[in-house]
Backbone as a chain_set.jsonl record, in Angstrom:
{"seq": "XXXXXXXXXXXXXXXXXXXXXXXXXXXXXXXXXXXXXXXXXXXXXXXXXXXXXXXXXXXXXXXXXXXXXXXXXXXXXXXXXXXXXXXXXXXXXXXXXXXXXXXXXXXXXXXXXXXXXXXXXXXXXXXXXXXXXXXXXXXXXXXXXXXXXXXXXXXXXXXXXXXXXXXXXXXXXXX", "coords": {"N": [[17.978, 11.765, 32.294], [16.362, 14.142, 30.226], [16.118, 17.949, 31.118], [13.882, 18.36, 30.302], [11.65, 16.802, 30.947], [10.974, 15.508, 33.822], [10.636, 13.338, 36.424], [8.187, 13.942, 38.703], [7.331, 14.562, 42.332], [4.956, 14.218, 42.488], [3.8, 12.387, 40.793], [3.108, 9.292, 39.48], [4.592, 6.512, 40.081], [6.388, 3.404, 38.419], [8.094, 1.432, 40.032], [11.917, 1.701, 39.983], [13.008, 5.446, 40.84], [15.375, 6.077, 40.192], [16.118, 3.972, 38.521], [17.978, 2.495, 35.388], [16.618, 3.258, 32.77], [13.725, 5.274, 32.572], [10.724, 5.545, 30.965], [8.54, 7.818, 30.508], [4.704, 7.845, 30.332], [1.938, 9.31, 28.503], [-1.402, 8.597, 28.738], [-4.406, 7.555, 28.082], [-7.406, 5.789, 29.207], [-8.928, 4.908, 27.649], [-8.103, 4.228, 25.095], [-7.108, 1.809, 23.043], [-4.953, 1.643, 21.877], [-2.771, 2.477, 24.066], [-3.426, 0.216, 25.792], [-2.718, -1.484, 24.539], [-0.14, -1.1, 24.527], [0.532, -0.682, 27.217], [-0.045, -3.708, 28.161], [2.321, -4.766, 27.092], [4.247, -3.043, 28.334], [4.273, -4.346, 30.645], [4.671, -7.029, 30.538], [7.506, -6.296, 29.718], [8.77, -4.354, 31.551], [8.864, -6.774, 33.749], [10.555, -8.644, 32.679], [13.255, -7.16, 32.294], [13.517, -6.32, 34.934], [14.137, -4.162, 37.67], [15.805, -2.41, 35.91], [14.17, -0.77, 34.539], [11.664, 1.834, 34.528], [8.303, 3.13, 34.798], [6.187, 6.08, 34.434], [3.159, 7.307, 34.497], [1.313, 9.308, 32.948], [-1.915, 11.671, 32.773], [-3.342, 11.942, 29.788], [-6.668, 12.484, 28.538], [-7.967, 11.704, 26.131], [-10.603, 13.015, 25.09], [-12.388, 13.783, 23.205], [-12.427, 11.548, 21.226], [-13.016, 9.603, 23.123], [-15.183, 9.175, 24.92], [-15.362, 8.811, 28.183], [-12.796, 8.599, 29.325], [-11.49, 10.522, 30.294], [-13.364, 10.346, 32.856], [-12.441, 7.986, 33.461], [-9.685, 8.106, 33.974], [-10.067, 10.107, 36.413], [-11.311, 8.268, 38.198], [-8.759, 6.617, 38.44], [-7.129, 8.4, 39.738], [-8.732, 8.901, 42.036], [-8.383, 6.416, 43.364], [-5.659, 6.378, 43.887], [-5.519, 8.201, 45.511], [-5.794, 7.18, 47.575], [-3.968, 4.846, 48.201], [-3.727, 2.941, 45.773], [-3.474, 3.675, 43.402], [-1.605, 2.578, 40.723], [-3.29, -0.161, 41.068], [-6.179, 0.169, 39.903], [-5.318, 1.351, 37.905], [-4.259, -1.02, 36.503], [-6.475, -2.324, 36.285], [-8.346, -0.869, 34.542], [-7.161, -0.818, 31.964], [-7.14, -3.429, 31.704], [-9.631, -4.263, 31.42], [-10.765, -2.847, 29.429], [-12.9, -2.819, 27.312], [-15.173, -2.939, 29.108], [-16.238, -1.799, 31.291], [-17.637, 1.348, 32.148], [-18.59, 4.587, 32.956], [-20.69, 3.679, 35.656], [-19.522, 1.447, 36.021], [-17.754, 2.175, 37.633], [-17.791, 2.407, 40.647], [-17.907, -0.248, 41.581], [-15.488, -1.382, 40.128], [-13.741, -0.365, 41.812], [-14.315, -1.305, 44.639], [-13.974, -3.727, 44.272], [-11.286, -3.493, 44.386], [-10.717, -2.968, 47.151], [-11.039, -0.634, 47.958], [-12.208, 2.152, 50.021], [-15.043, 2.615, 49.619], [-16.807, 4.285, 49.865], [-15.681, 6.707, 50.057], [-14.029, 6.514, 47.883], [-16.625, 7.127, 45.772], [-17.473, 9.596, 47.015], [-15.07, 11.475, 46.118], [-14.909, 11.297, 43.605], [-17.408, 11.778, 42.395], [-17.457, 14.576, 43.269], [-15.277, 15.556, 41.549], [-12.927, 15.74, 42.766], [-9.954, 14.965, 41.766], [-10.06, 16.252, 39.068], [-8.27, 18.467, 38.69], [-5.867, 17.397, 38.524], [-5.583, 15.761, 37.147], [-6.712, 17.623, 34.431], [-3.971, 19.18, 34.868], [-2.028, 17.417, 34.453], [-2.683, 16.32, 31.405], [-2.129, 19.173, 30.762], [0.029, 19.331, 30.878], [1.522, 17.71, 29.125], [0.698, 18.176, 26.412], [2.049, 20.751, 26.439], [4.182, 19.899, 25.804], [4.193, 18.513, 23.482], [2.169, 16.457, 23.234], [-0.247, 14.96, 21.646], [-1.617, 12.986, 20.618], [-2.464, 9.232, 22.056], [-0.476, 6.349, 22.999], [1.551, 8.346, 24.076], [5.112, 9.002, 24.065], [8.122, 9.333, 26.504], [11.669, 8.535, 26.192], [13.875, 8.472, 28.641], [13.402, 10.703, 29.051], [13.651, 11.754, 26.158], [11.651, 11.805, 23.024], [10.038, 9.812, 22.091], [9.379, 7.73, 19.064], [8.136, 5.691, 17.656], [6.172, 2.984, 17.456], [3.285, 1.334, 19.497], [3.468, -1.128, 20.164], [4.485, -4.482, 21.535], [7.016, -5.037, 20.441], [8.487, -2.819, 19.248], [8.29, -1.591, 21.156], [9.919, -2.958, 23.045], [12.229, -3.096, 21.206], [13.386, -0.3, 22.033], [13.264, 0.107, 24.488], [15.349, -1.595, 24.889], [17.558, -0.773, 23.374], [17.828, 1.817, 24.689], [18.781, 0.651, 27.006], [20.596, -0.264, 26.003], [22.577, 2.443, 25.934], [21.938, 3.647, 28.329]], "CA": [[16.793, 12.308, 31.654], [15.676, 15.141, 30.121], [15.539, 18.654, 32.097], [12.475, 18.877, 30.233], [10.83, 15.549, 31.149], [11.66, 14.618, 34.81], [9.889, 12.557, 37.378], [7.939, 14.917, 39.804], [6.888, 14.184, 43.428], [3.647, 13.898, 42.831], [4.046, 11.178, 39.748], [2.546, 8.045, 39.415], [5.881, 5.805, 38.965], [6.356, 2.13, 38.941], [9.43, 0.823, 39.478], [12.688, 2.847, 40.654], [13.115, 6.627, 40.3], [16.859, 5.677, 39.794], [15.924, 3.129, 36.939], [18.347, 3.01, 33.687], [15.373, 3.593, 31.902], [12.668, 5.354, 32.822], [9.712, 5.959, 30.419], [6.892, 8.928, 30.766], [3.608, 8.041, 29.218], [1.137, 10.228, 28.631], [-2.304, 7.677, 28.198], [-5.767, 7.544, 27.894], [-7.398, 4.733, 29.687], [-10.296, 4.204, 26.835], [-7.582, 4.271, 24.141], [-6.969, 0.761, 22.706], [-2.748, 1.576, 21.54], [-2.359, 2.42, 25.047], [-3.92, -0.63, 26.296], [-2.082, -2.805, 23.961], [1.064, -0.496, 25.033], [0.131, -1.964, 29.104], [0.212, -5.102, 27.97], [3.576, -4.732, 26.229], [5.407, -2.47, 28.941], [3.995, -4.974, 31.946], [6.285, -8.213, 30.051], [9.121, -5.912, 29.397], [9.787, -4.581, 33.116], [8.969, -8.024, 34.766], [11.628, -9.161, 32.067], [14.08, -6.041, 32.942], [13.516, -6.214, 36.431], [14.658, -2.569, 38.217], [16.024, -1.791, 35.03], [13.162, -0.227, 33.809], [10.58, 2.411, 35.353], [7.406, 3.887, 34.022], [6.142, 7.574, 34.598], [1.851, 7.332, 34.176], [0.46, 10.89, 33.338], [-3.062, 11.843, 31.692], [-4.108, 12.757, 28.546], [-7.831, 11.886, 28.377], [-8.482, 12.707, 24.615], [-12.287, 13.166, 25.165], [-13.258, 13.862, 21.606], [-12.478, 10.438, 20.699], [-12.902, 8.658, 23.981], [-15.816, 9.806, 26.275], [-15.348, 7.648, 29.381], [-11.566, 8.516, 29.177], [-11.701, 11.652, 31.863], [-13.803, 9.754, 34.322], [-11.242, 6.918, 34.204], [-8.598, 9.279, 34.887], [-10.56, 10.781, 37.89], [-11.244, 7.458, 39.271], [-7.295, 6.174, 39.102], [-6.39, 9.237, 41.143], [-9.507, 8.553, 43.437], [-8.052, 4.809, 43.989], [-4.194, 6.686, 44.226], [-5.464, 8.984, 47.067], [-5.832, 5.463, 48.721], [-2.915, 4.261, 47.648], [-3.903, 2.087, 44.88], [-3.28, 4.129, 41.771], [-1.33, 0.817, 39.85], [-4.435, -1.343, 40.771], [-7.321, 0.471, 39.022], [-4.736, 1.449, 36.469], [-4.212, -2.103, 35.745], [-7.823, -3.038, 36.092], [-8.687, 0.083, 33.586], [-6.73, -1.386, 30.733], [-7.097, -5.307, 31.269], [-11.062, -4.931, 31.098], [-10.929, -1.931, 28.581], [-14.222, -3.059, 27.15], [-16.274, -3.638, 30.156], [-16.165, -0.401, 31.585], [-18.063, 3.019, 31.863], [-18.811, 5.505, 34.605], [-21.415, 3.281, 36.114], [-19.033, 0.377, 37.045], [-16.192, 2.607, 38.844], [-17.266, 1.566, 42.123], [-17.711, -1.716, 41.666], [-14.363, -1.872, 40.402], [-12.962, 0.531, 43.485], [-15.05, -1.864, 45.509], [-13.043, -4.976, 44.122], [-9.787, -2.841, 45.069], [-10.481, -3.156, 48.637], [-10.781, 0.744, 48.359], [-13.292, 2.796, 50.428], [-15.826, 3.14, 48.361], [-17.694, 5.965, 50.329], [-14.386, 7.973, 49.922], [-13.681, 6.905, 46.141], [-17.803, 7.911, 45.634], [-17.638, 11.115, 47.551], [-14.098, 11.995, 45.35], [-15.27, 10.924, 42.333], [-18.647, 12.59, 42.288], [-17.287, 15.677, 43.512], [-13.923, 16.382, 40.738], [-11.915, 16.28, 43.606], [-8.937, 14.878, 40.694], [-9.966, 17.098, 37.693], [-7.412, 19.19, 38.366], [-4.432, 16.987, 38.249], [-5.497, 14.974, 35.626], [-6.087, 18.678, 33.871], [-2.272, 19.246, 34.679], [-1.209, 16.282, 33.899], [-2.865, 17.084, 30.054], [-1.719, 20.744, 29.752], [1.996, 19.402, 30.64], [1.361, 16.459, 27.911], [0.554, 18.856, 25.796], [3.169, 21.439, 26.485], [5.886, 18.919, 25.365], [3.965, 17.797, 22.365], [1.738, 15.298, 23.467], [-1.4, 15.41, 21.523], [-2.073, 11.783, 20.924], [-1.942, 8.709, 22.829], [0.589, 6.931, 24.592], [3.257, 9.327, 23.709], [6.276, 8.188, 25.754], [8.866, 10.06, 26.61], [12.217, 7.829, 26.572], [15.282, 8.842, 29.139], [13.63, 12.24, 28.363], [13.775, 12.037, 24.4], [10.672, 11.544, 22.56], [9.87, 8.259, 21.25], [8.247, 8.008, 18.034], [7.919, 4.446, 17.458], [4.223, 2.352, 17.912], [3.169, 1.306, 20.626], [3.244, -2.428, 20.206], [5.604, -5.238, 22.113], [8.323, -5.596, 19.215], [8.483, -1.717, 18.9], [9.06, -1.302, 22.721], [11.084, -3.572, 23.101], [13.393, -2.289, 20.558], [13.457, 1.14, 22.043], [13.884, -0.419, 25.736], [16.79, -2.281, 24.721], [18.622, 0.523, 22.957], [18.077, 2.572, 26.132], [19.636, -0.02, 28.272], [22.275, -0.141, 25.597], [22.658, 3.483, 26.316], [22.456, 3.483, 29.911]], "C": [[17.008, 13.798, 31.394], [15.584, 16.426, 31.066], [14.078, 19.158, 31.287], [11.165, 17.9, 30.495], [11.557, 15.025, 32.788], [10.195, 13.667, 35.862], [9.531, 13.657, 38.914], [7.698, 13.86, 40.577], [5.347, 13.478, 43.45], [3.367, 12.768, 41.395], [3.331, 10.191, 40.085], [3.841, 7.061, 38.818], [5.774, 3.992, 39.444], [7.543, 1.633, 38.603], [10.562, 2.046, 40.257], [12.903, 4.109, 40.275], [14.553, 7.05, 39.627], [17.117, 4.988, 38.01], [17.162, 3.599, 35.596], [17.44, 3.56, 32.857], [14.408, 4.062, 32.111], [11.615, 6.075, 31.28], [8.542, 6.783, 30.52], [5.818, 8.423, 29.693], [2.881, 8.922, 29.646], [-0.056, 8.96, 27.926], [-3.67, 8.556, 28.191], [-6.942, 6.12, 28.108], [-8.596, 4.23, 28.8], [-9.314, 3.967, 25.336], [-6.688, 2.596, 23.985], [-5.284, 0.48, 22.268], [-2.51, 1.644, 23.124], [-2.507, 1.494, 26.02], [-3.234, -1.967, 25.33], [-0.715, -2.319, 24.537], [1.482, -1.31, 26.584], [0.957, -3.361, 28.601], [1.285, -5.609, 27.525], [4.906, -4.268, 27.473], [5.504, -3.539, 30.544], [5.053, -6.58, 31.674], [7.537, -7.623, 30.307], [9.801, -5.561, 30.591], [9.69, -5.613, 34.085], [10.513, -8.543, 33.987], [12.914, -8.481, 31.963], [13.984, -5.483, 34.104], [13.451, -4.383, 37.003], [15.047, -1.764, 37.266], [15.355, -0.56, 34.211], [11.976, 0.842, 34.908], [9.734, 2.712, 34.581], [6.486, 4.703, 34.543], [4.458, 7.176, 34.246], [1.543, 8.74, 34.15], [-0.32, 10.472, 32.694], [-3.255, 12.032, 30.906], [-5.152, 12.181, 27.952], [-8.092, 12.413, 27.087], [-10.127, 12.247, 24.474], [-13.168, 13.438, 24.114], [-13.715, 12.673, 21.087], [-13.343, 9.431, 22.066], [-13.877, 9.289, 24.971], [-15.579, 9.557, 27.789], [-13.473, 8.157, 30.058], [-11.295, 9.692, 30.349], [-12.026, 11.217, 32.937], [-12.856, 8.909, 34.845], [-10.125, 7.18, 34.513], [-8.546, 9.551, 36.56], [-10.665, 9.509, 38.885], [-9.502, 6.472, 39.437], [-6.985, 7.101, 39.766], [-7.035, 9.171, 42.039], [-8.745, 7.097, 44.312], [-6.725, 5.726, 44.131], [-4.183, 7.245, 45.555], [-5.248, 7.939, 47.926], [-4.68, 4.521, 48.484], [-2.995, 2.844, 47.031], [-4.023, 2.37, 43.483], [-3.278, 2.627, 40.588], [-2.28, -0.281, 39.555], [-5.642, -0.856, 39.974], [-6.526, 1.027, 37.782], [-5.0, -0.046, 35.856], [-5.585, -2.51, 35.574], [-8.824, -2.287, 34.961], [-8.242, -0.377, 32.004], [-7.107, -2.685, 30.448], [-8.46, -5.274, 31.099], [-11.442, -3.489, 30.594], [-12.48, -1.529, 28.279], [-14.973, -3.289, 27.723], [-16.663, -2.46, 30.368], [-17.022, 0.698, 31.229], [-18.651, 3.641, 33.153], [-19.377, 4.398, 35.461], [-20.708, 2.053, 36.638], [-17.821, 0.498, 37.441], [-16.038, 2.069, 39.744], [-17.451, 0.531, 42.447], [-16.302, -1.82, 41.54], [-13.153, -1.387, 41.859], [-13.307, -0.546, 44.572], [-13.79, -3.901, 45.55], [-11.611, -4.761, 44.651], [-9.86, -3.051, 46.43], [-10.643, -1.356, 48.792], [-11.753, 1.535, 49.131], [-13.737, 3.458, 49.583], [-16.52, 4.106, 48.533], [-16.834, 6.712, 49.77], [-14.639, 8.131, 48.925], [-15.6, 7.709, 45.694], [-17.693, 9.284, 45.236], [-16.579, 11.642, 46.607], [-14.475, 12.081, 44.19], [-16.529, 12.148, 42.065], [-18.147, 14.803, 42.493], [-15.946, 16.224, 42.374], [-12.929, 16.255, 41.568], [-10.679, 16.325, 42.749], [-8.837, 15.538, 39.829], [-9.12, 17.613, 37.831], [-6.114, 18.935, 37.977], [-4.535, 16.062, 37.301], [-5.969, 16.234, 34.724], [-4.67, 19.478, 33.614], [-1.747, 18.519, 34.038], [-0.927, 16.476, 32.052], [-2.446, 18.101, 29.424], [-0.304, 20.591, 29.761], [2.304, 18.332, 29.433], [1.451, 17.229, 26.945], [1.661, 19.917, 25.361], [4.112, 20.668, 25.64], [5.191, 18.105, 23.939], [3.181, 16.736, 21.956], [0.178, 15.85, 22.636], [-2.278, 14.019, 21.196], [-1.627, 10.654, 22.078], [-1.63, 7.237, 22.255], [0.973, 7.503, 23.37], [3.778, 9.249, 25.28], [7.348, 8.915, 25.367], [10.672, 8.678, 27.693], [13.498, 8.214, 27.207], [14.731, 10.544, 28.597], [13.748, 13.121, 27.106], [12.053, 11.334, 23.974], [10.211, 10.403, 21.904], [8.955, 8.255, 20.437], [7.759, 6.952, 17.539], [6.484, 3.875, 17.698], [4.706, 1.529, 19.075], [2.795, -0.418, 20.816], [4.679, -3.177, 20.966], [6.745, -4.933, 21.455], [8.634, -4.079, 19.364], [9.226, -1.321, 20.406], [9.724, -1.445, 23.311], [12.443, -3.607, 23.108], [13.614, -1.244, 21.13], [13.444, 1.088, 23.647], [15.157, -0.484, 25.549], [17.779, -1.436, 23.859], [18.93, 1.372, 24.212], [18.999, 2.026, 26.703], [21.152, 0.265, 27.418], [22.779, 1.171, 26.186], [23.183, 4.048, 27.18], [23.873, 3.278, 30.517]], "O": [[17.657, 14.549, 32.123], [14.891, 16.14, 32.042], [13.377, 20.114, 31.62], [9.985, 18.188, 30.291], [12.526, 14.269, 32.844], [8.982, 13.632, 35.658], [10.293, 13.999, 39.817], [7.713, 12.682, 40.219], [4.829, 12.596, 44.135], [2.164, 12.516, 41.333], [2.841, 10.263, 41.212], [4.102, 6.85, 37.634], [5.263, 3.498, 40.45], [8.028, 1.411, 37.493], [10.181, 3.013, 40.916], [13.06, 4.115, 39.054], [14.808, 7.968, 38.848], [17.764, 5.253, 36.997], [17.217, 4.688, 35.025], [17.805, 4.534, 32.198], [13.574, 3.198, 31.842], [11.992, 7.103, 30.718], [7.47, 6.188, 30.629], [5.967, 8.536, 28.477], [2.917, 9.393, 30.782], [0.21, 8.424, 26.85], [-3.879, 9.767, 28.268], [-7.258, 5.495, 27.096], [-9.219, 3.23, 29.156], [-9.957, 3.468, 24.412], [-5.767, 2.3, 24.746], [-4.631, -0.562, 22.331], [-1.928, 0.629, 23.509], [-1.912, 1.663, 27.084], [-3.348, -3.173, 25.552], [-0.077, -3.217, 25.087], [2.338, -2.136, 26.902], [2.109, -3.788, 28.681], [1.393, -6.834, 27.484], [6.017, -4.784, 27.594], [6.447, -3.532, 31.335], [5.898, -7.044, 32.439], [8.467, -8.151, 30.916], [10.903, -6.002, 30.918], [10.286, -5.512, 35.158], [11.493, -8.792, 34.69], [13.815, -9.191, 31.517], [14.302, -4.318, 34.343], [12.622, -3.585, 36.564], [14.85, -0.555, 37.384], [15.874, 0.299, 33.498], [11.594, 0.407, 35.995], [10.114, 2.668, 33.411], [5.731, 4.083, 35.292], [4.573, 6.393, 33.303], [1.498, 9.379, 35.201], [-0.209, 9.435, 32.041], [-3.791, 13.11, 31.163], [-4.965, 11.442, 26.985], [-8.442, 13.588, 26.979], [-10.615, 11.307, 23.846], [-14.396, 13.351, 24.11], [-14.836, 12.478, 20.617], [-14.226, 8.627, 21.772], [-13.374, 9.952, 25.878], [-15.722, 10.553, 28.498], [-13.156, 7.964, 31.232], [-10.759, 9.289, 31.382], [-11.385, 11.433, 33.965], [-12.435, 8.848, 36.0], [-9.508, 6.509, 35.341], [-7.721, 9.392, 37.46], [-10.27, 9.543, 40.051], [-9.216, 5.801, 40.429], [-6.355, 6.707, 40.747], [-6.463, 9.305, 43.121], [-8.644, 6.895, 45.523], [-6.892, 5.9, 45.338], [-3.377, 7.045, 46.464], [-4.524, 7.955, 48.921], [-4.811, 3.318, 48.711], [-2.516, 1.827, 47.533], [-4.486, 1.651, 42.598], [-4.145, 1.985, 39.993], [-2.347, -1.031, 38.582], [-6.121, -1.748, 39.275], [-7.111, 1.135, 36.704], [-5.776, -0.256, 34.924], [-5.808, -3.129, 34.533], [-9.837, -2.833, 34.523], [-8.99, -0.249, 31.035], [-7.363, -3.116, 29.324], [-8.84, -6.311, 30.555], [-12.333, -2.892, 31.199], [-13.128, -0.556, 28.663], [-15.847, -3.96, 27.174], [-17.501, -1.987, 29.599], [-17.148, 0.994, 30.041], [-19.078, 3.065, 34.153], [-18.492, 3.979, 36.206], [-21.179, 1.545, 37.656], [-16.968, -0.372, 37.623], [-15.053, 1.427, 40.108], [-17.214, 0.183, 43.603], [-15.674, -2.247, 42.509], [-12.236, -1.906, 42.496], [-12.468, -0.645, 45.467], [-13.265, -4.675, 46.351], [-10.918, -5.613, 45.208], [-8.78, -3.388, 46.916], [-10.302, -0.878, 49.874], [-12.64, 1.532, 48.278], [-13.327, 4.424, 48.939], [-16.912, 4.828, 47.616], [-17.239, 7.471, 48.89], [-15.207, 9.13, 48.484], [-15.616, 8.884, 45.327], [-17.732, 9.925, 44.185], [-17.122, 12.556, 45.986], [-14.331, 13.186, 43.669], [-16.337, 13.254, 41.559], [-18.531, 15.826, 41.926], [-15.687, 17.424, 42.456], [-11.858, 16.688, 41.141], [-10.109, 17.416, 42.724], [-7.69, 15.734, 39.426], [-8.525, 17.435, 36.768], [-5.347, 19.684, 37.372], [-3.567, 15.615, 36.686], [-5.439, 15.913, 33.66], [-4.318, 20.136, 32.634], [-1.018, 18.798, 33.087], [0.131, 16.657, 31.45], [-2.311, 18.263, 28.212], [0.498, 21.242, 29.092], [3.424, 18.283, 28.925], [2.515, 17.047, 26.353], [2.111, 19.984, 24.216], [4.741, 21.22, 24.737], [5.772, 17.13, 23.46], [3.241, 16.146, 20.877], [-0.403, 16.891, 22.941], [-3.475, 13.963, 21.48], [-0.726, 10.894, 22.882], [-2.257, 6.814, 21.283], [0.805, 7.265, 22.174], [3.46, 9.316, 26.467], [7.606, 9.172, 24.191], [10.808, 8.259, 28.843], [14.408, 8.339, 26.387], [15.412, 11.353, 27.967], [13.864, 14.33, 26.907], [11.477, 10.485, 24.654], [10.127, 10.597, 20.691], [7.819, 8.638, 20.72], [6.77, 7.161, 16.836], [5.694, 4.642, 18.246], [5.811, 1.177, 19.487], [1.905, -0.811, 21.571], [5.76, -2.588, 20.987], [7.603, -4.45, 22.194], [9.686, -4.209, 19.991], [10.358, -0.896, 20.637], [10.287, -0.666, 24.08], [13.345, -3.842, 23.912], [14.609, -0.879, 20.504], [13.644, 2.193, 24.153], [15.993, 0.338, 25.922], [18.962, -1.774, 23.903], [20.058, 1.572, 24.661], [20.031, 2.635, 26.986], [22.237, 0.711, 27.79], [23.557, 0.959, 27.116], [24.233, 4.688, 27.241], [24.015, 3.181, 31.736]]}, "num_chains": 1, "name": "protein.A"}
């Protein structure tokens, strides 16, 4: 990778930090490409096993997407608890259900302490790193969403299966 795209400590990664492939997105959990993107990158590393990693940062684009900040704040509330991956996935697969008002129900379905996620939630405790997350998205060019960052190079391709696919499987060639 990239020394301008690497995998920090404090990351959200799934999969190995080693990986041939690792991918950075930058999402938006009310944004419908990035939610068809999910659904695209969740086939491709069950079907590339270890091969593959993927990097989750923020970029709540709040102009378009109101809801898209809170659902930020509450995947790092469920991460403090170590369940980032599960309200990620439960943020995309029920896209349309969703809005502030049924966070802690879904935190609640996580098994997560829901006093905690509450008390976090209510209070910002996350704003700030899902504000980082955005101004480093940004930094590097990110102004819509996903923008994925492939082996550290910019991927300009859409954000559909066939597209990802392709631009997986070149990597690996790569690799």
């Amino acid at each position: 990778m990239s020394n301008s795209i690497k995998i920090e400590e404090h990351d959200h990664l799934r999969g190995k930090r080693d990986a041939e492939v690792v991918l950075v997105e930058y999402g938006d959990f009310q944004c419908p490409y990035c939610a068809r993107a999910h659904a695209a990158l969740s086939e491709l590393m069950r079907r590339h096993g270890g091969r593959v990693a993927l990097v989750y940062r923020h970029l709540p684009l709040v102009d378009l997407h109101p809801f898209a900040f809170a659902a930020a704040q509450a995947a790092e509330a469920a991460g403090a608890q170590g369940k980032f991956w599960e309200m990620h996935d439960a943020l995309f697969e029920n896209q349309g259900m969703f809005d502030e008002d049924a966070l802690p129900a879904v935190a609640s379905s996580l098994g997560l302490d829901a006093q905690r996620f509450a008390r976090e939630f209510d209070e910002g405790k996350h704003a700030g790193r899902v504000e980082a997350d955005a101004e480093g998205g940004r930094a590097l060019g990110a102004h819509g969403t996903p923008t994925f960052f492939i082996n550290g190079k910019r991927y300009h391709g859409d954000s559909d299966h066939a597209s990802l696919a392709k631009a997986i499987e070149e990597a690996l060639g790569d690799a």
